[in-house]
N, C-alpha and C positions, 0 to 999 in steps of 0.2 A: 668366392661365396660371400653373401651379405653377415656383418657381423654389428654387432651391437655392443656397449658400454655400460657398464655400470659400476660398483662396489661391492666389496665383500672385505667384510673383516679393516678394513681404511685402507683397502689397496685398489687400485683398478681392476677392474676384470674385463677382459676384451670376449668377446661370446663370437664364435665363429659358428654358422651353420654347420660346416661340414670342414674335417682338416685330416692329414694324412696322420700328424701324430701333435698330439701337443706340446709334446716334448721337442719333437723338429719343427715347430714356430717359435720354440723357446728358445731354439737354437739359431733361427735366421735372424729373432730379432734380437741377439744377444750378438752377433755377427752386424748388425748396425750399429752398437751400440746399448742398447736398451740394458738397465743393470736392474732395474725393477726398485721396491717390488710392483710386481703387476702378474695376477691369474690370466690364465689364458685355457679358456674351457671350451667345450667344442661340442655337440648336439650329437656325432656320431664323429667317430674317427676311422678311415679304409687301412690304415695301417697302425693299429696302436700296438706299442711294444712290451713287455714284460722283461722281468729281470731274466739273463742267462741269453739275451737275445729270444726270450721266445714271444709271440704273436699275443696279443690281449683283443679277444674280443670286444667289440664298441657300439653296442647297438644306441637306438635311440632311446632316451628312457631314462640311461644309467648314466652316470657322472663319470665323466674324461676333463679333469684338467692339471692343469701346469701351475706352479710357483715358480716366477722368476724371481730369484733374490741374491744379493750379494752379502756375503760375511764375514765380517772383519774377522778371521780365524784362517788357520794352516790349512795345510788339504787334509793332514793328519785330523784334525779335529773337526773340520765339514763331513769327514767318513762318518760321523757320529750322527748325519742328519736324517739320515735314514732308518735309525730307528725311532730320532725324534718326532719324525713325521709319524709313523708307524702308532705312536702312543696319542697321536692328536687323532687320526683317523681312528684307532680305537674309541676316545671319548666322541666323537662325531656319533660312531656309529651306535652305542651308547643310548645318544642325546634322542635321536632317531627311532631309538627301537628299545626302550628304556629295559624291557623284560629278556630282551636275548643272552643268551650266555656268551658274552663276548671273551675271548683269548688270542694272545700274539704268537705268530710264530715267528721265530729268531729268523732273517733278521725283520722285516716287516711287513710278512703277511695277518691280516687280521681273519679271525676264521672267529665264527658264529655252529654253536655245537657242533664240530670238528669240520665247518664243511668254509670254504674260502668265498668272503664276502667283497674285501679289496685287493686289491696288492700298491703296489708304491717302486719307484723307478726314478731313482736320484742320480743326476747325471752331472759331472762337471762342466764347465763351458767356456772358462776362463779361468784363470789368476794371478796376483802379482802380489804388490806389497802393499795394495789396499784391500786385499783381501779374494775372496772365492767365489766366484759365480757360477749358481748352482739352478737346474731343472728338475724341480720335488714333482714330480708325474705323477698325481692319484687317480686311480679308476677304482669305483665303488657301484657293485649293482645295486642299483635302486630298484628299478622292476624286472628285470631280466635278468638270469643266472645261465650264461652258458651249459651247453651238455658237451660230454665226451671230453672232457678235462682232464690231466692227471688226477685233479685234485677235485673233489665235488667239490661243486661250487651253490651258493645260495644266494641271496637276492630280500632284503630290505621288507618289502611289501609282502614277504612272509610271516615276519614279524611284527605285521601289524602299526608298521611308519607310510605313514599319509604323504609325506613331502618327498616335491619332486625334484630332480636333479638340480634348480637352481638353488630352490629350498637348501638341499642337503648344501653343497658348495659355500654358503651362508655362514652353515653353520661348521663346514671345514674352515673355512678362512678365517672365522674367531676361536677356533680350538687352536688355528698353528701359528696365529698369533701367539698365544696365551702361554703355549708349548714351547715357541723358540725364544721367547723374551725369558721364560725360568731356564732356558738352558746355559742363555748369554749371559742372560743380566742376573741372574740368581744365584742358585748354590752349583752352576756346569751341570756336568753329564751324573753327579752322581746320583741327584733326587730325579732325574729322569730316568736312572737306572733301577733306583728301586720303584720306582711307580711298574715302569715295564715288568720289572719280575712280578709281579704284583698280577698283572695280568695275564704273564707268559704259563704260568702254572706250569707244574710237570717236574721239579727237580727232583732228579735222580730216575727222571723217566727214562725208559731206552731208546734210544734213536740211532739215523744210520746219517752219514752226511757224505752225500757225490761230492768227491771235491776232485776235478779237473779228469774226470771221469774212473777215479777211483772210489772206492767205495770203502767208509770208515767206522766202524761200530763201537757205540759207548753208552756211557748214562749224561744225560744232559747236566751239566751242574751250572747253567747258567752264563751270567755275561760279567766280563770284566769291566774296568774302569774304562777301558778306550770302546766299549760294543761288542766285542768281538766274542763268540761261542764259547763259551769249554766244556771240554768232551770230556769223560772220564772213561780212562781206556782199561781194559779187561784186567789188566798188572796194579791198578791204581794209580798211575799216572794220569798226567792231565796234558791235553793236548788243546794251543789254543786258533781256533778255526776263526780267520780275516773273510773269507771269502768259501762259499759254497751251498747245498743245495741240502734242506733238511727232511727225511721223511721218517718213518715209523720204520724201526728194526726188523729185520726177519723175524718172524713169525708173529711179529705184534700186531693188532688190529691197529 
């Protein structure tokens, strides 16, 4: 497919018409070589992926792309970039739709009054002892909100944001600029963790989290110092959750 160059945020961005996923171009051209950074965004994608292995719809319209980058940092501390993404795609969408009630859901979904506007899909793809090379994968509806979701999902151009997908991209690639230089060069993960509670709202909400197809029930108490969940369990114990899938407790709206 024809593809085109430009910039975004002082990084390159490669614009492919059409790609299976952006994140598997990140991955062949991370497989040359290629350590970034460099966007790589795509007009519609036939196979975009979501977290857990599952299917992200890609229409044309809405924003599919990729962060190629590498980081001087552990694999331990690259886990963290996923929610940093998470907090830059929040202020995007923000910038875009100034009056929405934007909130995170642990770990980076961003949801617009309770209904899922992006998600985020960070994949590793190398590392050594210069460091992590990473596929920060964003999809954000700009004009089109899939149906039959788990999760309702909503779409940009409800809220009243004009700009279109390269628009929006523009203005992802200087938010995750601005988001991973205070995470690197600044005060780390911890002002990046109070900004995200900040927008995660909900402590001491109930929630239930699928983890590895079990199902766990607590009050959310938030995020620790490395990312990761904690649950507060029925005894008051704290349970801390790396990896799994959050939704609303039995009988909670």
């Amino acid at each position: 497919m024809g593809e085109d160059k430009a910039t975004a945020g002082g990084a390159p961005v490669v614009w492919q018409e059409s790609l299976d996923s952006t994140n598997e171009e990140a991955r062949r051209l991370a497989a040359a070589g290629e350590r970034g950074p460099l966007w790589i965004a795509a007009g519609e994608q036939t196979a975009g992926r979501g977290r857990l292995g599952r299917g992200w719809i890609s229409p044309p319209g809405n924003l599919h792309a990729t962060l190629l980058v590498t980081l001087p940092a552990s694999l331990a501390v690259a886990a963290q970039a996923s929610l940093v993404a998470a907090l830059a795609m929040a202020d995007t969408v923000r910038t875009l739709a100034p009056h929405a009630a934007v909130r995170l859901k642990w770990p980076n979904d961003v949801l617009i009054a309770g209904e899922k506007v992006s998600g985020i899909l960070v994949e590793t793809l190398a590392h050594n002892a210069g460091g992590v090379v990473l596929a920060i994968g964003c999809g954000l509806n700009v004009l089109h909100a899939p149906d039959g979701q788990r999760r309702p999902a909503t779409a940009l151009v409800r809220f009243g944001a004009a700009a279109g997908a390269r628009e929006a991209l523009d203005v992802l690639a200087a938010a995750m600029d601005r988001t991973l230089a205070a995470w690197a060069l600044g005060d780390g993960f911890d002002a990046v963790r109070a900004r995200w509670m900040e927008l995660a709202g909900g402590k001491g909400e109930r929630i239930a989290v699928d983890i590895g197809g079990a199902r766990t029930e607590g009050a959310f108490g938030g995020i620790d110092r490395d990312g990761a969940l904690l649950l507060i369990l029925a005894d008051g114990s704290e349970r801390t959750v790396r990896a799994g899938d959050v939704n609303a407790a039995s009988g909670v709206a």
